[in-house]
C-alpha angles and dihedrals in degrees: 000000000000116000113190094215126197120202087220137350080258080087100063117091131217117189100175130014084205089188133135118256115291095169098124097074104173129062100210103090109098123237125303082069118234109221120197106230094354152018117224126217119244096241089044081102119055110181127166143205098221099033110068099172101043127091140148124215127185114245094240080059091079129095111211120247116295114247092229141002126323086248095018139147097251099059101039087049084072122086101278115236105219111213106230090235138347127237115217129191105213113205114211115212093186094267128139101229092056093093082055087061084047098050085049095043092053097059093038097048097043080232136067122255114242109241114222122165120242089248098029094090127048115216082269103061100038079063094050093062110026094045112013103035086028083211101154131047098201134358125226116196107209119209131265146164134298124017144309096242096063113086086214100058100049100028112184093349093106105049085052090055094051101037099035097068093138101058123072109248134178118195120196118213107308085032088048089056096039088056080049102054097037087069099050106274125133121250105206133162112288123232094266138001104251116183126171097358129109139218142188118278122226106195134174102228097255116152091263081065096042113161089345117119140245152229140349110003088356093131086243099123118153127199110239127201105171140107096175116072138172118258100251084202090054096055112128119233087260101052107076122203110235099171148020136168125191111263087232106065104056098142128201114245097263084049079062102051094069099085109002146138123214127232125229094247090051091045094063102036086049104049097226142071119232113236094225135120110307112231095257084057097051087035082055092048134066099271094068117124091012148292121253120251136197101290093206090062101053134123121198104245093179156011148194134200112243095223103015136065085255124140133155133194130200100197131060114263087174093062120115087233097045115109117224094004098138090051094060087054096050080039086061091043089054090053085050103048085046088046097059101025089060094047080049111006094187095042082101093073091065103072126097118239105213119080097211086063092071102087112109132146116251118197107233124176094239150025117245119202139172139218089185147016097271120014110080119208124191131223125199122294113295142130126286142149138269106203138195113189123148099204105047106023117137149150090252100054086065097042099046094242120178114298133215091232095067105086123171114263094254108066106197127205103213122185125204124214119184145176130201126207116194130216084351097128114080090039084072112047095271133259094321089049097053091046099057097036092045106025106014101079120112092024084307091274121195093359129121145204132198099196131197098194090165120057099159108136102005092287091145134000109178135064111191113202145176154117145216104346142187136293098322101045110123128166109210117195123186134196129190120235131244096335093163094098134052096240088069103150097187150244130099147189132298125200112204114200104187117205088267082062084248106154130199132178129224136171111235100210090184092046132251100289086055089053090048100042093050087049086054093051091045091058109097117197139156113241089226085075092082109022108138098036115120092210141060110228105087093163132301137102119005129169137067142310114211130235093244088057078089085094090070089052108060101294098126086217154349119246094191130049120228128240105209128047109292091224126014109177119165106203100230119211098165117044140144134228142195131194113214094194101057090026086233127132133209139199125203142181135199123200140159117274096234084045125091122239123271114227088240089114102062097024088064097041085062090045091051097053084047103066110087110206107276152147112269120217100293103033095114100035114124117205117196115243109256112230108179118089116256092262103050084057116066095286114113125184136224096238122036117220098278105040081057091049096048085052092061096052088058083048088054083046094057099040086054095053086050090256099139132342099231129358113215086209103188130181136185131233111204136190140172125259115177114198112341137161099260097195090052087060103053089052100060085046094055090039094053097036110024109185125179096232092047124141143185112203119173113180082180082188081072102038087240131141129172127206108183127173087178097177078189132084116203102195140330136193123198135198095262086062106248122139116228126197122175109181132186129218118149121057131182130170116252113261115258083239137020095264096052080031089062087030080058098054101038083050085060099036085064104029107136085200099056098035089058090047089045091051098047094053086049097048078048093056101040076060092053101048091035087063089063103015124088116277108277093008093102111097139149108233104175114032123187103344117169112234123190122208126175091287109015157030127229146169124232131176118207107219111185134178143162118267123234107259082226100060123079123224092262098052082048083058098038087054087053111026126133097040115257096234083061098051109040116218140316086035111199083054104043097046082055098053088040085057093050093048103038117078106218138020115285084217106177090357118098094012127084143281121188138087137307104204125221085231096059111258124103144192124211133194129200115240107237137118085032132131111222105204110203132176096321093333138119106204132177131178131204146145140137148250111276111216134172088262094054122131107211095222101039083052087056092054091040080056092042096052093052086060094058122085093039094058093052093052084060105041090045086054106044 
């Protein structure tokens, strides 16, 4: 394998920058347009549709030829102009790590991209903007599934690479291969899948590089997800390698840890500085500008066009592991600012400083809307608007999300009135012992708990509880329409139950997280209300969102039809809480503001100083230890070994054809019941498996009860307005004793395999939050920490940002649901191929249970490790995340041990 290397980009030569205009850099000027040097006539510019490799160009269109180099000495020995900001076009190739690069690009460029899908714009369109609005100074392609070579995957991406030879573009991955095969080069399967691993980067010094090291033991590693490469011995004389690593040494993300420096970028998602060698020191040494490696071994990281402001990049800068990422983006920004500075050096002067200045109307040939966070729909041909603005960019501008200025029609005053107890729990008999004795009469129908059971290291403080309530208790159940078929549109229909039991039936046309979110924005309060309270749920929505509700988040559609109801929320206006870290309880209720009081309040006061600490019902009960496995005692399941095993194998197919990165494949196991005591069962659950996001939920109308110990959060808002996601990938049975126990957790601590699983579904979810959170608020805390419950180990990552004061709580849940660590990455994709491949519907398994405040904040569970009881049926779900490195039958017994404390509960109790 043969690699043209230059020293620096100094040594590329371009003779001729034959692109039209750009001169007028900035976009703030109002029509009629003022150019800097010239004004171009509007035909100037003939493009057309058919004819991809024709275009005119009037002769005053043409920058003479430049001195030097596009990158060279000459011009980089004049005092260098800084744009105040720089405007990006994103393209979005339907891939769930593009919101990380705008998160990156936001901070770098001083200005936040503009987001557009590969299929969103027609040619057309893509003119209007880049040449005749000048609207963007350079253009980055993010990646995506599948390949290159299918129209489908990369959309409009490579006509803009071959046509757009006169704009400074940068394409990631997908993007990387696309630049590649658009000039002739060959994508082919690399020599082995590698996802969410990272290796060392060789690089040849070039701008895009610029002050970041090379080589062995240099501190460059590079996160890769990828299992399609170029052909480094296809690539044509204009395409010139930059960088390359050794198949062989792709590292998980601890290996790495061993001699390292951090990048900016990782510095600040991570929260801490290595104490390795800084970059003057590895430029100083010998492994500055790289060490050689065996040529035979190595994979081709990066590439630049020889005459154009091409470069393409096979690994992920915008990854929380990767190291100077952030440098190679302010690098990019660099070549764009000298690219266009010296076509019109004072074309700097024309930008407006102010942020708030960059709103301006853009004529576009169509409206794009959007019934979901994801999935882009077009109306006819109208006006609309294109918008920088720093301040307030985001994905669902353009898309027309929900907006906080579309209340319900019936604004409601509510008024909140509230009593604290302190030190009152443990006199009588804690959190299980209030429940029963409060809540738990008449087989605890239509009552709820949010349960924190585990408590250890502060993992959880509060459990929220309550039943039927007064005058504004309604229970909502929705249920999707026709979803049997793949041209399902959406909506559904909703059953209200008021608290006189009275019911009535609607058809949500916009689907059920548009109804709730327009009742959330209908509700009025004064903040003085709670003050004083330490949590965030004050009375409001509380219940589950089922897995098949994707639909009203950007799947286009469901293959299997649920069993169970798609969404169930009581609305709690009573409810009770205690607070396991101060040992106090508290009692609230919510009422309209033109309604009188109920006396909840003090009847349950009395009732409170009434119990006497106690053992409920079932406090002496003993249940014998089941012994047998799940599957040798009356659960079956609805794929046998072998038919699970054989769909991981497909998993591993499609992760090799760059289908997806990782497949969260899941399965249920299912028994009958018959007439049990519901409750009973969830106590000795909670009291075998305690888990700090745990719930019990019982909508007695549907026959449905849920008994839930979710070690995982998806994701919570609080009233100070930050996003938390906590997700889980990695799990491992406790040791027998404390020597295998701590064997066990040090096996999964430094697991490849689940490292790279944990940091893909945190890069997910950094891509999630960073499509509703403030430029640069989004940041991973806490990264791969090992956490122990009663059964198991796993390892869970904490990923927080600042929402965006525009967006409302549910958009914050429709740009996240389902949970990423469900799903796998890219999302979209990856829930299409799991669909495909799973032979019934998840239902409540895999979605959320948890509250939606009246006051606008809101805390999600995941739904695992949970028994669904359903009209005379036990049901669990489980499953794992499939990665290149999975092994078809480990991943089965992964599958089979998350079932397992749940199907004990149930075969001890029954």
């Amino acid at each position: 394998m043969n690699f043209t290397l230059c020293s620096s980009s100094s040594e590329l030569k371009y003779p001729c920058v034959e692109g039209l205009w750009r001169s007028n850099v900035n976009i703030l000027v109002p029509r009629p347009s003022v150019r800097v040097g010239y004004s171009p006539k509007k035909d100037s510019i003939q493009v057309s549709d058919n004819d991809t490799g024709k275009r005119v160009i009037a002769n005053h269109l043409m920058p003479g030829k430049l001195e030097g180099p596009y990158m060279g000495e000459k011009q980089l020995q004049k005092p260098s102009q800084k744009l105040e900001f720089v405007r990006t076009l994103l393209i979005d190739n339907y891939d769930s790590y593009t919101y990380n690069i705008y998160q990156e690009l936001s901070v770098v460029n001083g200005l936040p991209p503009v987001v557009v899908r590969n299929d969103e714009w027609t040619w057309k369109d893509v003119c209007h903007y880049l040449y005749e609005e000048n609207a963007f100074d350079n253009i980055v392609i993010s990646p995506g599934p599948g390949s290159p070579t299918c129209p489908a995957d990369i959309g409009i991406c490579l006509r803009l690479l071959l046509e757009c030879w006169d704009i400074p573009i940068l394409g990631v991955c997908l993007g990387h291969q696309a630049l590649g095969y658009v000039h002739g080069a060959q994508v082919v399967h690399a020599p082995e899948p590698v996802h969410g691993r990272l290796s060392e980067i060789q690089h040849n010094g070039c701008q895009l590089f610029h002050d970041i090291p090379s080589g062995r033991d240099s501190g460059f590693k590079v996160v890769r997800y990828h299992s399609l490469v170029i052909d480094a011995k296809s690539l044509p004389k204009e395409l010139i390698p930059i960088a390359w690593t050794s198949s062989g040494d792709a590292l998980s993300f601890f290996e790495t840890q061993k001699s390292n420096i951090m990048s900016d970028a990782y510095e600040s998602q991570i929260g801490h500085k290595s104490s390795s060698k800084s970059i003057s020191e590895i430029k100083n040494g010998n492994c500055w500008p790289f060490v050689q490696f065996d040529e035979s071994r190595r994979v081709l990281m990066g590439i630049m066009h020889s005459s154009r402001p091409h470069y393409g990049l096979q690994f992920h800068p915008e990854s929380v592991a990767t190291y100077h990422g952030r440098q190679i983006f302010k690098n990019f920004r660099k070549i764009t600012e000298d690219y266009w500075l010296r076509l019109r050096p004072y074309a700097a002067c024309m930008q407006v400083p102010c942020a708030s200045q960059l709103l301006r109307e853009v004529p576009r040939s169509r409206h794009l809307v959007s019934n979901a966070a994801d999935q882009l729909y077009r109306d006819p041909p109208q006006t609309s608007q294109l918008v920088h603005d720093a301040d307030k960019r985001s994905y669902f501008e353009v898309s027309n999300m929900v907006h906080l200025s579309r209340p319900s029609t019936g604004v409601k005053f509510l008024k909140l009135k509230w009593k604290k107890f302190d030190h009152l729990a443990s006199q009588v008999g804690g959190a299980r012992n209030i429940f029963c004795e409060l809540f738990g009469r008449h087989k605890a129908e239509d009552t709820f708990w949010l349960d924190s059971s585990s408590i250890e290291k502060k993992r959880a403080r509060f459990s929220f509880m309550g039943g039927k309530g007064g005058s504004l208790w309604k229970q909502l159940t929705y249920r999707l329409s026709d979803q049997s078929d793949m041209s399902f549109k959406g909506g559904g229909y909703l059953s209200i139950e008021d608290s006189h039991g009275s019911p009535r039936r609607i058809f949500l046309e916009e689907g059920f997280l548009d109804y709730l979110n327009k009742e959330l924005l209908s509700f009025r309060y004064e903040e003085k209300d709670y003050e004083g309270l330490p949590f965030d749920f004050h009375g409001g929505y509380i219940g589950y969102i089922g897995y098949n509700l994707k639909v009203e988040c950007g799947v286009v559609s469901n293959r299997h039809k649920s069993r169970s109801p798609d969404a169930c929320f009581f609305f709690a206006d009573n409810l009770l809480v205690v607070d396991h870290q101060n040992d106090d309880v508290y009692i609230l209720s919510l009422h309209e503001e033109c309604t009188t009081m109920t006396p909840w309040l003090d009847d349950t006061e009395e009732k409170l100083f009434s119990l006497k600490a106690s053992a409920t019902r079932l406090e002496g009960q003993t249940f014998q230890a089941a012994t047998l496995s799940p599957y040798k005692a009356g659960f079956h399941a609805d794929k046998s070994r072998e038919q699970y095993m054989e769909d991981v194998e497909k998993c591993l197919e499609y992760i090799k054809d760059g289908e997806s990165y990782e497949l969260c494949l899941t399965t249920q196991i299912r028994r009958s019941i018959g007439e049990i005591d519901p409750l009973g069962l969830y106590l000795h659950l909670r009291q075998k498996n305690p888990a700090p996001y745990a719930a019990w939920l019982n909508f007695s109308k549907e026959d449905l009860c849920i008994c839930s110990s979710s070690p995982e959060r998806f994701l919570r808002l609080d009233r100070n307005g930050t996003l938390e996601a906590k997700p889980i990938k990695g799990t491992i049975a406790r040791g027998a004793t404390a020597e295998e126990d701590e064997q066990h957790k040090l096996q999964l601590q430094y697991s490849e395999k689940d490292q790279a699983e944990n940091l893909m579904i945190v890069d997910l979810l950094r891509n999630d939050l960073g499509r509703v959170c403030e430029p640069g608020s989004v940041h991973v805390p806490h990264l791969m920490n090992v956490e122990s419950y009663a059964t198991v180990h796993t390892m869970v990552s904490t990923i927080r940002g600042k929402k965006q004061s525009n967006l409302s709580a549910v958009d914050c849940v429709k740009a996240a649901f389902p949970g990423g660590s469900m799903t796998g990455a890219p999302k979209l994709r990856s829930m299409e191929l799991l669909d495909s491949l799973e032979s019934c519907s998840r239902g409540i398994y895999s979605g959320s249970i948890g509250f939606f405040s009246y006051n606008k904040t809101f805390d999600l569970n995941i739904v695992i490790r949970t028994v669904v009881v359903h009209e005379g049926e036990a049901s669990i779900g489980a499953g794992g995340a499939i990665v290149a490195l999975s092994n078809p039958e480990d991943e089965y017994e992964e599958m089979v041990l998350k079932t397992d404390a749940p199907a004990k509960a149930v075969m001890e109790f029954l």
